[in-house]
BADOGU-574864 format. One line per 4 residues: number of its first residue (from 1); their letters; for each residue x, y, z of C-alpha. Coordinates in nm, 4 decimals. Each point is the difference from the previous one (the first is absolute). Example, Ala and Ser with C-alpha at 12.3 -4.5 7.8 and 13.67 -1.06 7.14 Angstrom:
1> AS> 1.2300:-0.4500:0.7800  0.1370:0.3440:-0.0660
This chain:
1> XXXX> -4.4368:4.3103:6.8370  -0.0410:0.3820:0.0554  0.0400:0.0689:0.3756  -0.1001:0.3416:0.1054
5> XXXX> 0.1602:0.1139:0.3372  -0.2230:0.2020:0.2072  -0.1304:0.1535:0.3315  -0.3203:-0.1871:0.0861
9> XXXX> -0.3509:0.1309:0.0164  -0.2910:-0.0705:0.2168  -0.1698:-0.1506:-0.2902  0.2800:-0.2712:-0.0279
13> XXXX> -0.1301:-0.1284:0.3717  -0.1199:-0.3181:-0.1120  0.2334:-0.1065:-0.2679  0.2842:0.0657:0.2375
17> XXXX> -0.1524:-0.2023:0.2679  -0.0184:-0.2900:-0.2616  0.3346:0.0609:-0.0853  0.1439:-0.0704:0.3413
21> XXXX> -0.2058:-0.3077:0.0489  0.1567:-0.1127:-0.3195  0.3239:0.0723:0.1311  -0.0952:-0.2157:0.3125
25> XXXX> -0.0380:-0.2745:-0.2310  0.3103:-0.0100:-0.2076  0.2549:0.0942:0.2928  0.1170:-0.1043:0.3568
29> XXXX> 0.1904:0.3564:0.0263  -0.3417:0.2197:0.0595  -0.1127:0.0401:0.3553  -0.3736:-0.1808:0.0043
33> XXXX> 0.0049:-0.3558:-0.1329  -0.2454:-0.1592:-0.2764  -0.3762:0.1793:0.0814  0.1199:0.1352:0.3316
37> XXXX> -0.0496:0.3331:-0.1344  -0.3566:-0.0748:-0.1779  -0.1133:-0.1802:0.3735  0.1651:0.3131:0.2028
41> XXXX> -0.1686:0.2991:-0.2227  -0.4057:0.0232:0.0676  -0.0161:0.3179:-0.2486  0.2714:0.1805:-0.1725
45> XXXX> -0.0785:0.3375:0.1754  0.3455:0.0102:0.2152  0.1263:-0.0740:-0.3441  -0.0995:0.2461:-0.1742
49> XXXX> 0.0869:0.2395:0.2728  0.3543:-0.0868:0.0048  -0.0398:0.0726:-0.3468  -0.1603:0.3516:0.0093
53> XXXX> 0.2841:0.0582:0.2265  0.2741:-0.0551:-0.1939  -0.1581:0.1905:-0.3087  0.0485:0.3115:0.2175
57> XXXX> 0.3731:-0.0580:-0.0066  0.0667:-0.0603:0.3482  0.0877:-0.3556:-0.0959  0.1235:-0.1634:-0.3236
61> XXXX> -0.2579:-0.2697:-0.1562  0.1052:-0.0900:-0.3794  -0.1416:-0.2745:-0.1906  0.1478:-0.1567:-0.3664
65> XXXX> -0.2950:-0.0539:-0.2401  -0.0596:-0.2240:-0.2409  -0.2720:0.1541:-0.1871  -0.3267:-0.0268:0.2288
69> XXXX> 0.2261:-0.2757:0.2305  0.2249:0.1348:0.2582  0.2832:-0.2412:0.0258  0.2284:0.1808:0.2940
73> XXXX> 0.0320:0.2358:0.2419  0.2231:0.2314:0.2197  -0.0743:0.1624:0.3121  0.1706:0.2241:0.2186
77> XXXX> -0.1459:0.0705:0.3801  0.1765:0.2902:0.1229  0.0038:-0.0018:0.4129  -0.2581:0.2649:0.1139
81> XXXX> 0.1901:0.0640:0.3323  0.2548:0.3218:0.0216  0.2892:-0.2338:0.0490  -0.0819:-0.2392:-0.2569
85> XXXX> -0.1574:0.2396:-0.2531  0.3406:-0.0276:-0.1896  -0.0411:-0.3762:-0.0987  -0.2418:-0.1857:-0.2083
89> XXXX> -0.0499:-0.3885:0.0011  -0.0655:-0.1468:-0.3126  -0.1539:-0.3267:-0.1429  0.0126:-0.1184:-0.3459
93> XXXX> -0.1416:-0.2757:-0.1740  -0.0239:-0.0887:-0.3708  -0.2162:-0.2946:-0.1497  0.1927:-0.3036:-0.1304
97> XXXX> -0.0402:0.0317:-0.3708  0.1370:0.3872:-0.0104  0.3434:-0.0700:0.2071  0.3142:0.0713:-0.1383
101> XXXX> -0.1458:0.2517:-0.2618  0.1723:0.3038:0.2203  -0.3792:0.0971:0.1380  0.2302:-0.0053:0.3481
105> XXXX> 0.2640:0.2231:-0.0771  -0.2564:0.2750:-0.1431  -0.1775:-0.0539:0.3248  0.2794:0.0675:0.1842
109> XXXX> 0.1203:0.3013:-0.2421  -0.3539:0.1472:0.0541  0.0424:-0.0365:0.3592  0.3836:0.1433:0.0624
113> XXXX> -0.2331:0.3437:-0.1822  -0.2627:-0.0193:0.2412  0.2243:-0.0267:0.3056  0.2392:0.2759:-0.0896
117> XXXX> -0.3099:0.2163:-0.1162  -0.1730:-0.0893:0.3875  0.3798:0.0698:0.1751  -0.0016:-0.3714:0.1033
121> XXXX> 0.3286:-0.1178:0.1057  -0.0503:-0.3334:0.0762  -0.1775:-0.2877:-0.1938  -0.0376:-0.3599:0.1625
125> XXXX> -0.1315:-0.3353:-0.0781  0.0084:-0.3669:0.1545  0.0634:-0.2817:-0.2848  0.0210:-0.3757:0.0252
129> XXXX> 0.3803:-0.1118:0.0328  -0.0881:-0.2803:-0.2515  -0.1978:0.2854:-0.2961  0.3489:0.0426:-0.1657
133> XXXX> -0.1976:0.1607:-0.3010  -0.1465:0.2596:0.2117  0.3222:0.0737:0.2106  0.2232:0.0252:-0.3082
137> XXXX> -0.2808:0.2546:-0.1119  0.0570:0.1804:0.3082  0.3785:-0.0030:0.0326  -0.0200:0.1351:-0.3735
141> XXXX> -0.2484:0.2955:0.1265  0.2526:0.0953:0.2881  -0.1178:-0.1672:0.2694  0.1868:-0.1709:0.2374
145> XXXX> -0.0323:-0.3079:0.2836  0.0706:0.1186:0.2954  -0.1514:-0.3032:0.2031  -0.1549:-0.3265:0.0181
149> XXXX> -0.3053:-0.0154:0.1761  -0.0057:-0.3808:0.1028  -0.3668:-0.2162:-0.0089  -0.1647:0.2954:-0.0903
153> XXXX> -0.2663:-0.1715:-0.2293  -0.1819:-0.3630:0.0273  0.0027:-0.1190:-0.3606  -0.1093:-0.3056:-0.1206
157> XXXX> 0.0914:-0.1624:0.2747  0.3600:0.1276:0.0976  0.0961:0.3423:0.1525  0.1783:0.1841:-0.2553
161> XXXX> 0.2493:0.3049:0.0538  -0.0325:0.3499:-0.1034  0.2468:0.2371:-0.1135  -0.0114:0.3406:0.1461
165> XXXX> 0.0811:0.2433:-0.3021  0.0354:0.3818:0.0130  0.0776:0.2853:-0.2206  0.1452:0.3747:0.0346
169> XXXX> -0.1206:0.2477:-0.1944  0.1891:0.3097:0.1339  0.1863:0.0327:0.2737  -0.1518:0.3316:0.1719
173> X> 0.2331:-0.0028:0.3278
C-alpha cells in the first residue's frame, strides 16, 4: 500500500464522490446514511464546485490515494464572514480498510500548514461521543472538547451525542 497525500483536482470529481458513498456504507460516524447521498445528488456539479473552490486555496480539500482509488479525505471550510474569517471547520473521513495506518495524523499535519499559512486561528469539528478512534485522533492533533451537543444526530434509531471540539492556532489578542 503506497498512499500518496494530496490536494484534490477537479478531475478527481467522480472518484471522490464514490469515495464518500463508500464511506456511507462502512460507517455510522459520516453525516448522510447508506445511499442518502447517491438519492440527494442529481449531478455532481455543486460538487465539483466546492472542489474548484478549494483548489484556489481559500479552503483546504486533501484526499489519501491509493493508486487510482482515493481512500480518505480532509477538508477545511474556512468562515467567509469578517468575524469568522479566522476559523475553518473541518471534516474528515477515511475508508475502513486504510484506518490506523497514520493517513489521519498526516491529514491533520497538512492541515495545522495550511491554517497557519491562511492566518487561521481557530479550527473546529463536531464528532460522535461514541467514535473513540476518531476523538483520540483529534485529542492527539490538539484539539479539544469543549462541549456536548446533546441529540444532535438520529442514527440508527437512537439520538446520539456530539462532541464539540476546537483548536487554537495562535493566539493574536
Amino acid at each position: 500500500m503506497d498512499i500518496n497525500i494530496r490536494p484534490i483536482t477537479p478531475d478527481d470529481t467522480e472518484k471522490f464522490f464514490e469515495m464518500m458513498c463508500r464511506l456511507d456504507e462502512e460507517t455510522d460516524y459520516m453525516l448522510y446514511e447508506p445511499g442518502e447521498r447517491i438519492e440527494n445528488t442529481k449531478d455532481l456539479s455543486r460538487l465539483r464546485a466546492r472542489i474548484e473552490a478549494a483548489a484556489s486555496g481559500e479552503d483546504l480539500l486533501m484526499v489519501a490515494a491509493d493508486g487510482d482509488d482515493i481512500v480518505g479525505f480532509i477538508w477545511a471550510e474556512r468562515g467567509t464572514l469578517q468575524r469568522v474569517r479566522h476559523t475553518a471547520y473541518i471534516v474528515t473521513g477515511i475508508r475502513k480498510a486504510y484506518r490506523g495506518k497514520g493517513i489521519g495524523t498526516d491529514f491533520f499535519k497538512h492541515l495545522d500548514n495550511w491554517a497557519e499559512a491562511g492566518g487561521i486561528v481557530r479550527l473546529e469539528l463536531t464528532v460522535e461521543c461514541e467514535n473513540v478512534g476518531a476523538r483520540n485522533l483529534y485529542e492527539k492533533s490538539g484539539f479539544k472538547v469543549e462541549g456536548v451537543r446533546p441529540k444532535s444526530m438520529y442514527v440508527n434509531g437512537k439520538y446520539v451525542d456530539e462532541y464539540y471540539m476546537g483548536k487554537i492556532l495562535n493566539l493574536q489578542n
